[in-house]
Each structure stands twice: as C-alpha cells, then as structure tokens.
N, C-alpha and C positions, 0 to 999 in steps of 0.2 A: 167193261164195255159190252154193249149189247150189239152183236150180229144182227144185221138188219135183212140186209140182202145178199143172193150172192149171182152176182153177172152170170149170165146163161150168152150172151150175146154182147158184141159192140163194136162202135166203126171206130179211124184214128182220130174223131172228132171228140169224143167221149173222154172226160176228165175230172178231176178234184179242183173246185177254184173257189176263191172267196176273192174279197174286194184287192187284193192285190199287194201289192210290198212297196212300199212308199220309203224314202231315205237314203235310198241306195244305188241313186244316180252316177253318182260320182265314183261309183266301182263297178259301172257299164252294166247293173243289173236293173230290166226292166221291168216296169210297174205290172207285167200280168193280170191275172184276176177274170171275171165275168168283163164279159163283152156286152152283156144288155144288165147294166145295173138296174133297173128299172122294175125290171123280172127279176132280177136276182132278192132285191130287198122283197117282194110282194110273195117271194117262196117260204122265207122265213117268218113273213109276219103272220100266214095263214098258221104255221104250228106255233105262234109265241115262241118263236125260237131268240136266242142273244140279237143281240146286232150283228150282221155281216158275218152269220155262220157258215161254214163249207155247205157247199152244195155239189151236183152233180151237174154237171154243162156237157149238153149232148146238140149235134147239130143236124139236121136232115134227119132224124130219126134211127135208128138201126141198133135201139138198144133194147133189149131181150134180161128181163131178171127175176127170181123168187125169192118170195118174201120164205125167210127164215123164222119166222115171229109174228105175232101180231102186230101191228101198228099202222098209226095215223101216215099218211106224207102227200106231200103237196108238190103239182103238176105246172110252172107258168109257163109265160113265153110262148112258142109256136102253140096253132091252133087245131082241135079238132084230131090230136093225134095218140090220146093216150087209151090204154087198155087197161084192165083188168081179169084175165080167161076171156081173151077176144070180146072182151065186150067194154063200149067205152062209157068211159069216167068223161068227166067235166075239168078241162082243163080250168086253171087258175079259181083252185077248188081244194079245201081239205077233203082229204077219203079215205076210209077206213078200208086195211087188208088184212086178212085172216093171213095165217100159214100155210105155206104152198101154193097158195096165188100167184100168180105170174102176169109179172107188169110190161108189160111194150110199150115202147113210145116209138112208132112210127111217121113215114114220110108225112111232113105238117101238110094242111090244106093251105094255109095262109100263115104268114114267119118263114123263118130258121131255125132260132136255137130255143132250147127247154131245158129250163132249171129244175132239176129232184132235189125236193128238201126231206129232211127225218126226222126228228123229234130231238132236238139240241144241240143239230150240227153233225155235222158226220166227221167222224173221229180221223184224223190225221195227222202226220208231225208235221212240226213249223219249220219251215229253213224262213230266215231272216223278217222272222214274224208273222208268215203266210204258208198257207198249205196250198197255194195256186199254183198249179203246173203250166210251167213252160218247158216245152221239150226242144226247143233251141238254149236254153242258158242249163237244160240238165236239171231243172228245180222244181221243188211241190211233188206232190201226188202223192200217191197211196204208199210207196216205198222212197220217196225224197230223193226222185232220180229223173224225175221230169218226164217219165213216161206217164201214156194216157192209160184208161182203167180196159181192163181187156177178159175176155171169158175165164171163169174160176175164180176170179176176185172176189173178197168177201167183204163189204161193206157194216161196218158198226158205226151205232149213233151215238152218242153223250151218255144222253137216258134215257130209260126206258116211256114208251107213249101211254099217255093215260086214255083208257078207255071212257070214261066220264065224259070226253069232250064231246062237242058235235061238230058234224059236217055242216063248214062255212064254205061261202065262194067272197070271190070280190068282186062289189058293188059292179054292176056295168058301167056307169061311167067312169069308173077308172081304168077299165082297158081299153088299152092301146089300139089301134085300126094298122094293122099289116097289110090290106087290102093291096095287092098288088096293082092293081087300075089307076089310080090317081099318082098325081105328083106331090112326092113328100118334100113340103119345107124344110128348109135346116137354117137356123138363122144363121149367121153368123155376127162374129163379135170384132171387127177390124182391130189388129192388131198394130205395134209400132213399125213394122215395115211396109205396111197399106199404102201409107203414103209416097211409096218406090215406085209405085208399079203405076202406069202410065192410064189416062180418062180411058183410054178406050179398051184398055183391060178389064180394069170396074166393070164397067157399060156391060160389057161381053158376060163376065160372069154373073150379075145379075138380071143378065134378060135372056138367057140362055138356058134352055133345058138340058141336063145332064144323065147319064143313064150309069148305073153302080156295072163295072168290068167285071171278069169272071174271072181275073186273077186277085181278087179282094180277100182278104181274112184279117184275122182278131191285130195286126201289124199294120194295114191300113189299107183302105177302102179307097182302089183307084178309080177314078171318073173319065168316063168317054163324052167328049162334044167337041162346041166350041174351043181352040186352045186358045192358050192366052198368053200374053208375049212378057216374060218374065222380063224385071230389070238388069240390066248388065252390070249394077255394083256389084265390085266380089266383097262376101260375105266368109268373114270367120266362123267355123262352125258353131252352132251354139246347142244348149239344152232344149228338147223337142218338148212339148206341152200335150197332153189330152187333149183332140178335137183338133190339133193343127192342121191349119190347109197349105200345103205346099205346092209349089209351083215347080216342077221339073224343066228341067230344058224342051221335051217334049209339048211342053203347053195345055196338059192334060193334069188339072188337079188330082194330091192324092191327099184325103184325109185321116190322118193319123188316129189310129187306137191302142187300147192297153197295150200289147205285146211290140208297139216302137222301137226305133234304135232310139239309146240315149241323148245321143247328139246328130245333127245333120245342117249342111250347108246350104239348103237349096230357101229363095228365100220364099216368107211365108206371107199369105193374105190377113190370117188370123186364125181363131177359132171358133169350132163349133159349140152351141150351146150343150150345157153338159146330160140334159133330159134329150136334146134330140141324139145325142149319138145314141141311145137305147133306140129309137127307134130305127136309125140305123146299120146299125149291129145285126137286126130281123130282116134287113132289106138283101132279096136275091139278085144275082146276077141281071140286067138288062131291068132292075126298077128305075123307075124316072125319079130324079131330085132336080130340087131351084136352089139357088141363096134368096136370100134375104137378108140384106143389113138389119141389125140389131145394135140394141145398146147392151152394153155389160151390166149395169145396174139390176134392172126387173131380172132379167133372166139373172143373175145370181140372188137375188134374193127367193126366186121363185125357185131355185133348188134346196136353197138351205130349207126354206119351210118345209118343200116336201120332204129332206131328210129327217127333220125333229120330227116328224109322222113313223117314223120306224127307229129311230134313237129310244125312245118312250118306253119304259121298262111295261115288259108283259106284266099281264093281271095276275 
C-alpha cells in the first residue's frame, strides 16, 4: 500500500465512506455511506478510480493534511474551499501534489460537504462489504470501530498515481448550484401511504415553502414551516427507504438519509428523488426547499443513466 497522506488536522465530521452497506436491514444495520452521492461518484471518476471507491467526507471544512508522496487526488462537493500551501486549487478538479504539500480544505463559500479522492480508493477494511463509518452502529473507518479519521492518521491508496496523467476538471454544466439564495426543488415521488393523508395536507406541503433545521445530519434532514396534520391510522412499523419523508406528530416533515433507523412508525408522504437528495445533503441549516410532485418513472430512469456514466470501466 501506498501512504498517501497523513492528517495534520480534523473536525468529528471527517471520515472514511463509500456507497454504503446494503442487505443488512434486517440485523438493524444502516445503509451509511456518502451523503451527497453525486460528488462522491464525480471524485472518483476525475482519478479513473473503481466504482464507488473510499473517499474521504469532510463537512464545514476543518481538515489540515500532507501529502506523503507525490500524487494526483481529487477535491468535490462544497465550493471555493480547497488549498494547496495556502493557495487554492479548483475544486471539482484533478491536481497534482508533490511531497510535503499541505492540503486544506476549509470553511466552503457555497455547500457543505467535500469528497477526497486518491488514486484507486483509499485503502480500508470491509465490515459487511463497506469501509463507510458510522459512529453510531461502531462501523467503517480506518480501524473498523466507526470512529471518524483524526490527527496522525495515515491515509494509503490502492495504487500508486501516475504522473503521465493530466489535470482535468468537470465540464460546468455538470455542477451542481449550492447557491444558498434560491429555493431548491425536491421532487417528490408519492408513496403508498399519500393517499392517508388528508386534500389539505397535499395542498400545504406543496404550496409551502420549507427552510432545512439546524438539527439536520447524514440521519435525516428535519424541515421547519407549514405543518401538516398527519393521519390518525396506526401504523405497524415498517422498513424506512432512502429519501423518505415522514410526518411526525409535530407536523414538521423529516427527510430521511443514509445513516436512518431501519425501521420507523411514523407515517410517510413518500420519497425524495434520489439525484435531488445530493443536492440536499450540501443544503445548510435555514436553506429554503419546495416539493414538487413527481412521477417515479423519468426520475428513475434519469438516475440509472447517470449511474452507467460512472459504472463504465476507466480507460
């Protein structure tokens, strides 16, 4: 293995995650993984790395590291925040670093979170197929104890980066708008209990603007507005979905992300479409969001396409 970096700095946001652990529902372990898949895949594709290699997911900034080696690695996600010896690089960008270099990624100007990629993945054990840390279930990371990555950590990649490459960016229109000003759509996908919930429920959540809470993280993103008057059928708990929007008693949707409980009672609207929760995931505390009904069809065939776009074996 090759020693790549070794942490100088970091906050408890900072960790080891890939796409997440999928099967393992049904033994109350949750799906984990990157919270903005969107940037996670676009971190890997700039190095030809595997599909859905480890990265490094850092939030708010506050991560401090030197390069051990020479090598390529790649910055997404939150904007305007990365360094190289104080001086910045171009995010959502391959960029060459010498040895002793020293990378920051600081507080973003626009986003949250920033994916680090290496050159074939950053080396980690599997628990139950994933090297994704969750530090509530104990699982993933760098020592498979579900702690996040902290000063003196030594980071190794696959393999070694080849200097022949060049420095690529991606395309502009492929990135995302974080702009905090504007209202972000989130479509939604009505679910089999939509039809519970009473005309003027509907009405409310889609003509309502909603503002993301400051108790929100990678478990799920609570909404402040309008509330909305859940149905009184009781509900057997059941299996929680990616993008779920639930209705608590309080009247205040929360939309479920990777790091969910397995199961929950409360009943649900539906879900979110699976490209807008990436741009969700980068949304800070007091941003404005709408619904919007949606069908299920276009929006899933519109993610599968973009995933064959990073399935595609490197050149």
């Amino acid at each position: 293995m090759n020693k790549v970096l070794t942490l100088l700095k970091t906050n408890a946001l900072t960790s080891i995650q890939d796409i997440g652990r999928f099967g393992y529902a049904h033994l109350g372990i949750t799906q984990g993984g990157v919270a903005d898949e969107y940037s996670f895949h676009w971190a890997n594709k700039l190095l030809d790395n595997p599909f859905a290699s480890s990265v490094i997911e850092t939030s708010l900034g506050g991560l401090e590291a030197e390069f051990e080696q020479d090598s390529w690695f790649a910055v997404t996600g939150a904007l305007d925040n990365v360094y190289l010896d104080d001086v910045m690089v171009p995010n959502w960008s391959r960029v060459w670093a010498k040895r002793g270099q020293r990378l920051s990624v600081r507080m973003p100007r626009t986003g949250l979170r920033n994916y680090i990629a290496l050159p074939a993945g950053i080396n980690a054990p599997l628990h139950h197929g994933s090297a994704s840390t969750v530090t509530k279930d104990r699982l993933g990371g760098l020592y498979s104890d579900g702690q996040g990555l902290k000063a003196g950590d030594e980071v190794c990649c696959v393999a070694p980066s080849l200097k022949q490459c060049k420095p690529i960016s991606v395309a502009p229109k492929f990135l995302p708008d974080f702009a905090p000003t504007s209202i972000m759509p989130l479509r939604l996908l009505p679910g089999s209990q939509h039809a519970l919930f009473d005309q003027n429920a509907t009405q409310t959540l889609f003509e309502s603007t909603y503002s993301v809470g400051s108790q929100s993280n990678k478990m799920g993103y609570q909404l402040t507005g309008s509330p909305l008057t859940a149905p009184h059928q009781h509900l057997i708990s059941e299996p929680i979905a990616l993008g779920a929007v639930q209705v608590p008693p309080s009247g205040q949707p929360i939309i479920m992300l990777c790091e969910r409980q397995t199961i929950g009672g409360y009943h649900k609207l539906g879900t979110i479409a699976r490209l807008d929760l990436a741009k969700l995931a980068q949304a800070k505390p007091g941003t404005k969001v709408q619904f919007i009904q949606s069908d299920v069809n276009p929006c899933l065939s519109e993610y599968k396409n973009w995933l064959k776009f990073f399935q595609k074996e490197a050149p």
